[in-house]
C-alpha positions as CSV (number, residue, x, y, z in Angstrom):
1,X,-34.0,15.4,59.0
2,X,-32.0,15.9,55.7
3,X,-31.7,13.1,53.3
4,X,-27.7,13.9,53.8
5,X,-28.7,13.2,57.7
6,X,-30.7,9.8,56.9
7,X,-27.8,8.3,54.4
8,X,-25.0,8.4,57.3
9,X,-21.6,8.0,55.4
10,X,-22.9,7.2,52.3
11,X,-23.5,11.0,51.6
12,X,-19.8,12.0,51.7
13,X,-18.5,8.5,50.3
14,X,-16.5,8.6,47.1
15,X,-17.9,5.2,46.3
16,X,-21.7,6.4,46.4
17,X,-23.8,6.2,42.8
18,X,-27.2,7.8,43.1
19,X,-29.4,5.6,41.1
20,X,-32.5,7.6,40.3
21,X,-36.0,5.9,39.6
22,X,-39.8,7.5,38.7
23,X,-40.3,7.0,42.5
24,X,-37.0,7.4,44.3
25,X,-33.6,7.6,44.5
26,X,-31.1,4.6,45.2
27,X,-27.8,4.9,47.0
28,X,-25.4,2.2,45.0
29,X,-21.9,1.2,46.4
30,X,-19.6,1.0,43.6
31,X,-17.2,-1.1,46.0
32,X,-19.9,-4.1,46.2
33,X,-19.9,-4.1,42.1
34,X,-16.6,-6.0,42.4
35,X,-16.1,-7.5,46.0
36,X,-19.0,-9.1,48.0
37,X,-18.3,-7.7,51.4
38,X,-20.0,-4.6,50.4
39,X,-23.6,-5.2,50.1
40,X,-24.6,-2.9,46.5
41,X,-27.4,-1.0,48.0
42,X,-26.5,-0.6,51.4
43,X,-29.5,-0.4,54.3
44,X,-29.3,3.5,55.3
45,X,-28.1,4.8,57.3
46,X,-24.5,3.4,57.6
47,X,-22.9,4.7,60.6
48,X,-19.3,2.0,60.1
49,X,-17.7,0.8,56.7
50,X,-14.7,-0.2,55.7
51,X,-14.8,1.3,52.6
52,X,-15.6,4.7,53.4
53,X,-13.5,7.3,51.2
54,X,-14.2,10.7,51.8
55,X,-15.0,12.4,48.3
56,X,-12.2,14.4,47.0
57,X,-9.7,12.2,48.7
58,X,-6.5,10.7,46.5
């Protein structure tokens, strides 16, 4: 299993930040910076949510 597998629709999501530590690698959505019904670091992998853009969309 790839880690683009294991994120679901995080991995194609415009609204994705990678947030790199020593040890790992967060997935940050940008959407729950501003608006509570996102959770920030989503549990992976989302399979539904709202906010999915595709990256590369207008």
């Amino acid at each position: 299993m790839t880690a683009t597998v294991s994120m679901g629709l995080c991995a194609r999501c415009a609204h994705r930040r990678d947030v790199p530590t020593r040890r790992a690698v967060f997935v940050m959505c940008r959407l729950g910076l501003d608006d509570p019904a996102f959770p920030r670091y989503p549990r992976l992998p989302v399979t539904a949510c709202a906010g999915f853009a595709p990256e590369g969309a207008p």
